[in-house]
GUNUBA-675129 format. One record per residue (C-alpha): residue in one letter; x negated, y negated, z. Coordinates in pm, whole numbers, padded with zeros to 5 digits, always signed. Each point is the difference from the previous one (the first is absolute). Layout:
GUNUBA-675129
aXYZ ...
//
This chain:
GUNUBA-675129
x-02857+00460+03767 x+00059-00280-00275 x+00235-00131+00276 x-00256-00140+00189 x-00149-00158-00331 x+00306-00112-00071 x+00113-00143+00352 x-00386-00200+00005 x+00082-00254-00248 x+00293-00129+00218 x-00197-00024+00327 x-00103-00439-00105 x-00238-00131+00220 x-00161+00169+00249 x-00066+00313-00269 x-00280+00194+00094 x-00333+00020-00167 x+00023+00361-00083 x+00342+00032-00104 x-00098+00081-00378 x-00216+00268+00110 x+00266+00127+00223 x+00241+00017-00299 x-00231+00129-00263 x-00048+00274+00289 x+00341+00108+00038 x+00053+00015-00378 x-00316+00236-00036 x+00215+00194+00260 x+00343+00007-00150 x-00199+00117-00326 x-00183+00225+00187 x+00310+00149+00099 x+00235-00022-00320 x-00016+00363-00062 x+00110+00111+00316 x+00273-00191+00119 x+00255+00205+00242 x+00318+00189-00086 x+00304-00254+00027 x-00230-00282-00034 x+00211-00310-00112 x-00046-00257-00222 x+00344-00153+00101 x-00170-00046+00339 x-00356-00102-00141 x+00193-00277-00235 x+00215-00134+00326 x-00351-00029+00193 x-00132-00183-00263 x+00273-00269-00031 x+00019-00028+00383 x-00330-00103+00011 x+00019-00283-00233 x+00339-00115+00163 x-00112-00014+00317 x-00332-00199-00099 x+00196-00236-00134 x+00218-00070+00258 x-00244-00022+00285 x-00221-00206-00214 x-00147-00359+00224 x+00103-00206-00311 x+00354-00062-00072 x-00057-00071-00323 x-00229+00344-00104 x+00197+00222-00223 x-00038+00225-00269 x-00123-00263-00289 x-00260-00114+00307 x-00120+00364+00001 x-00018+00092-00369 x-00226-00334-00056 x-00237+00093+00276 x-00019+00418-00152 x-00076-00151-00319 x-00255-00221+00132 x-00142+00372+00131 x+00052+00131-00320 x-00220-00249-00140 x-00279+00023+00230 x-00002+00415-00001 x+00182+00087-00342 x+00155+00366-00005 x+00004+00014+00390 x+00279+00311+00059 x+00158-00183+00341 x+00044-00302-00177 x+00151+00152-00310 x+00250+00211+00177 x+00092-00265+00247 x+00044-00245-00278 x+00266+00284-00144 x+00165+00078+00296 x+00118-00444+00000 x+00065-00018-00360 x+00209+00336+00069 x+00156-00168+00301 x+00101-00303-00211 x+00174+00181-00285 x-00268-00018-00284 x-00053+00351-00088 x-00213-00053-00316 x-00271-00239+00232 x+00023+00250+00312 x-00076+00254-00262 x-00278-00193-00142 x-00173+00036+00342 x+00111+00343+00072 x-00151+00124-00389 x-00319-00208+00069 x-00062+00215+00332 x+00130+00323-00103 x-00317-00007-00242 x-00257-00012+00334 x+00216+00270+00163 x+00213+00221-00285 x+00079+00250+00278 x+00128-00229+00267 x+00383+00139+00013 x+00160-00271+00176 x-00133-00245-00310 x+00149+00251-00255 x+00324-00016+00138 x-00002-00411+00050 x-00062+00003-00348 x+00237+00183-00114 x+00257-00162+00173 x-00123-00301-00181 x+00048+00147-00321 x+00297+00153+00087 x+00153-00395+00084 x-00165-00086-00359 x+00187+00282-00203 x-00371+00130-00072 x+00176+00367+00046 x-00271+00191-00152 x-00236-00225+00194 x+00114+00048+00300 x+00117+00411-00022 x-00440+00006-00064 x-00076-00149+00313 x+00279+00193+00210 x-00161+00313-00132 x-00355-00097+00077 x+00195-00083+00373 x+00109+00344-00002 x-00303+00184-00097 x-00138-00164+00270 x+00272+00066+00254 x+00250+00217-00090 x+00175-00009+00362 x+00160-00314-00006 x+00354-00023-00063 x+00040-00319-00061 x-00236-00025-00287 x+00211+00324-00101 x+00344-00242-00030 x-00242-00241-00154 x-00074+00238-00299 x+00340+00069-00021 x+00119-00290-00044 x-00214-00069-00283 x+00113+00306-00152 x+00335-00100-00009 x-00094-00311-00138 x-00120+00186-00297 x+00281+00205-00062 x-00176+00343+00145 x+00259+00070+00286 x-00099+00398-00011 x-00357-00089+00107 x+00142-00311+00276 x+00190+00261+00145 x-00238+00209+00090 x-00204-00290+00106 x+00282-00066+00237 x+00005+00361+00107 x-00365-00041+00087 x+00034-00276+00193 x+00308+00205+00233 x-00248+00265+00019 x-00241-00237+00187 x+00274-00220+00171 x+00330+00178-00016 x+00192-00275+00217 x-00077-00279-00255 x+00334-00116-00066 x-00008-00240-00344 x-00159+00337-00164 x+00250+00259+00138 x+00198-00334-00173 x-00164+00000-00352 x-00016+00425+00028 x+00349+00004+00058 x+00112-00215-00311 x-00248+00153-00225 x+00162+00354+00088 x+00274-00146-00120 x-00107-00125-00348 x-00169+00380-00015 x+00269+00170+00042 x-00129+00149+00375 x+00383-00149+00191 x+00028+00186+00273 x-00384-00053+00103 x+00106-00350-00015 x+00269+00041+00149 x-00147+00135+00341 x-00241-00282-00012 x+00227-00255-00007 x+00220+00143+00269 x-00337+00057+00216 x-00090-00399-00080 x+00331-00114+00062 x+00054+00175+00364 x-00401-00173+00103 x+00086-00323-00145 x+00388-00048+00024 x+00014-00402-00061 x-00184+00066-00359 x+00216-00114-00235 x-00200+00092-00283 x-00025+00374+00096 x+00384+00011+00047 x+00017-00185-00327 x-00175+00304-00131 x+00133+00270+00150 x+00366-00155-00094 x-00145+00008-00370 x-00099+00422+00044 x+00342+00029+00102 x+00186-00182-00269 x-00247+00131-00300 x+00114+00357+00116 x+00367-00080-00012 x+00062-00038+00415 x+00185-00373-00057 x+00102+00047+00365 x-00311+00090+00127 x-00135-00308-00150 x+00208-00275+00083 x-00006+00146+00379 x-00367-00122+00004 x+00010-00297-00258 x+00320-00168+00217 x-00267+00030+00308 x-00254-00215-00229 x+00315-00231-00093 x+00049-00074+00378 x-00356-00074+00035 x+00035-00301-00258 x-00170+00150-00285 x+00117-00211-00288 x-00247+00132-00321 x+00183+00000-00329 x-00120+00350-00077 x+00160+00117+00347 x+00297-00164-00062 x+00025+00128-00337 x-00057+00368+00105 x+00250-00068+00358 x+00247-00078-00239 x-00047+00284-00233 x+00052+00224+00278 x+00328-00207+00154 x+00152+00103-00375 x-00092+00374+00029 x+00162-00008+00305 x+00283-00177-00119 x-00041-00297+00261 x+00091-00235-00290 x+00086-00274+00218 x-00339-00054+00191 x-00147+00113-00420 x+00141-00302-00109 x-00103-00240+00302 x-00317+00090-00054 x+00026-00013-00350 x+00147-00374+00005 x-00312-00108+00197 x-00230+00162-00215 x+00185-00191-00281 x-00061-00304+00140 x-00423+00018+00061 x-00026+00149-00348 x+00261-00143-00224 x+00006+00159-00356 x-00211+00317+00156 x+00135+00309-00245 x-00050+00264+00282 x+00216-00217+00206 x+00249-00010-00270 x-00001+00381-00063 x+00060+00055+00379 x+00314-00210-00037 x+00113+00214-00304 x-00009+00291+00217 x+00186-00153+00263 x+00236-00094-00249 x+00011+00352-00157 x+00016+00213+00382 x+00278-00202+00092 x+00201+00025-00329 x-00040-00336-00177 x-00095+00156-00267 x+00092-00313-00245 x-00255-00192+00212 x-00260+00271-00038 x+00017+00065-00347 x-00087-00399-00067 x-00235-00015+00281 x-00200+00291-00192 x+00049-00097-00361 x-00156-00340+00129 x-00310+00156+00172 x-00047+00213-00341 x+00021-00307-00218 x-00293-00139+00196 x-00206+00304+00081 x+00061+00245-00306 x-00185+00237+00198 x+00167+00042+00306 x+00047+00320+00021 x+00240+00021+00345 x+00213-00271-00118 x+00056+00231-00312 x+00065+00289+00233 x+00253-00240+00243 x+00150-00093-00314 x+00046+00364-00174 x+00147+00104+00342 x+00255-00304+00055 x+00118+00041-00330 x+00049+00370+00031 x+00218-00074+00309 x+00207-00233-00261 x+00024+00292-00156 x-00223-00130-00346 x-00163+00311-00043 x-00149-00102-00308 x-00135-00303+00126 x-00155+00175+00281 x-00180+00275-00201 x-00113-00323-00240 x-00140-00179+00324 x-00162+00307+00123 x-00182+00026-00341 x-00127-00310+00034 x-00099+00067+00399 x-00198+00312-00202 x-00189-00223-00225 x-00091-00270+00268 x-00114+00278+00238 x-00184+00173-00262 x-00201-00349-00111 x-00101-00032+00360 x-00124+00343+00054 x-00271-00044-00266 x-00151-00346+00194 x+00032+00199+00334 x-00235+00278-00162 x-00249-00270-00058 x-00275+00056+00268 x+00014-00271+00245 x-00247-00255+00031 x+00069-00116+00333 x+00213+00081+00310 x+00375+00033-00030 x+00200-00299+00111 x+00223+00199+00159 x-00279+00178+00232 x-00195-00317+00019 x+00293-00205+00179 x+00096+00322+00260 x-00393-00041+00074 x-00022-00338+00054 x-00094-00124+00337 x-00148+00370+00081 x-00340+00008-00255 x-00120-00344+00093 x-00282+00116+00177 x-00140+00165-00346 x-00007-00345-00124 
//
């Protein structure tokens, strides 16, 4: 295997005098066997092997003082002496990879895909690469070469799904996703990323079950009851939601997006006391935030200052013309003021805003959502 080429160029003195053969040997192997590799077979595994290896060289190393700049000057020294050597190359990738420099690891990785185009576990390093560059269509090429190769892997699987959702094509990273369940079905961040993209499709009670599956395996995952508190809130169960999200309060989860939804659901619950706690610390880390100051309009409005709401409104309006729930908060204070005309005015102009923003949303997007991109984040690293 290219481990053993890899793991030779850490060995320092004492190396033995066959050791290149003995790598070129296993490569010819691996190669030999790149069309056949077994059902389940794991790159997740292969890529934690790898990275072992070149830990654990360096720590056991005689000199104090070897590390990984020591290493890449003595592979390049290699290099020099036998240019376009494959266990030098790769090895030379796997450090550059290892220190955070996608565009040199990939370098190396391109330069040695070109001696051995069918070598899967290359294709996906590369892509990875790519994928940390932004080279999407780059790196979706190489994942798909990885997959022709081996199409049993499901972590390459969440790989190519992740890139898909980079692109915008979340019909074709779901069923990337979907793949990768049929090959692994207890992998838990892609039960995760299925779960919300049900949601954005429309598929809720699928996601639902997911989420309630996740959350019973992995009950001190606040990001899954995060999730599952958001299913429940979208589909009008307030109660439902702020069951789970107050669990995720007592954990110390502090995000502004939490707090802003935890608060949301306090109102439609009419728990305007702990609404406006929350709402006077969220004040306080985001001073002049307008979503901040439209949640304090409806606190205003619920609790029948509707004085206070009607300016609170008026003044998100004057600096966001297209607001389109302050005009809504507004049309409905004012009704309960009982300025019907002002209300059916304000709701006009909710019609127009709404009606401006529906023609952007039709544009095709060119990238991920924000909104799916944070629920993901911390679950699709490993298709980085």
């Amino acid at each position: 295997m290219l481990l053993l080429g890899a793991l030779a160029f850490f060995c320092g003195p004492g190396l033995p005098q066959n050791w290149a053969q003995e790598a070129a040997s296993a490569n010819q192997e691996e190669q030999a066997n790149a069309e056949a590799l077994p059902e389940g077979s794991n790159f997740e595994a292969y890529e934690r092997s790898v990275d072992d290896i070149f830990r654990i060289s360096l720590m056991t190393h005689p000199d104090p003082d070897f590390g990984l700049n020591s290493i890449i000057v003595n592979m390049n020294r290699r290099l020099a002496e036998k240019p376009g050597d494959i266990n030098t190359l790769i090895a030379l990738g796997h450090l550059y990879r290892l220190l955070g420099q996608p565009e040199e690891a990939n370098r190396f990785y391109e330069k040695a895909i070109k001696a051995s185009p069918d070598n899967f576990h290359l294709n996906v390093f590369s892509a990875k690469m790519f994928y940390q560059e932004d080279a999407l269509q780059q790196a979706v090429e190489r994942i798909e070469k990885a997959l022709e190769l081996n199409p049993n892997d499901a972590s390459v699987w969440d790989v190519h799904g992740g890139l898909l959702l980079r692109l915008g094509r979340e019909k074709e990273a779901l069923m990337s996703f979907e793949k990768a369940i049929e090959l692994e079905p207890e992998r838990h961040a892609t039960l995760f990323a299925l779960s919300v993209l049900y949601q954005r499709t429309g598929r809720d009670q699928e996601a639902l079950k997911l989420l309630e599956a996740l959350v019973v395996k992995h009950p001190e995952d606040p990001a899954l009851k995060y999730q599952l508190g958001l299913l429940h809130f979208s589909q009008g169960r307030s109660g439902q939601a702020l069951e789970v999200w107050e669990e995720v309060f007592v954990k110390g989860v502090r995000s502004p997006q939490f707090l802003f939804n935890l608060t949301l659901a306090y109102l439609e619950t009419e728990k305007f006391e702990k609404a406006e706690n929350l709402l006077q610390h969220l004040r306080f880390l985001f001073p002049g935030e307008l979503d901040i100051d439209f949640l304090f309009a409806e606190a205003y409005r619920r609790t029948g200052r509707l004085n206070e709401a009607v300016a609170k409104y008026q003044e998100i309006i004057s600096l966001a013309p297209g607001y389109v729930s302050a005009y809504i908060g507004l049309a409905m204070a004012l009704e309960q003021q009982g300025e019907m005309e002002a209300s059916q005015a304000a709701m006009e102009h909710a019609r127009a805003a709404f009606a401006s923003q529906q023609q952007i949303a039709n544009q095709p997007p060119s990238t991920i959502p924000e909104g799916l991109q944070t629920a993901l984040t911390g679950y699709l690293d490993a298709a980085k």
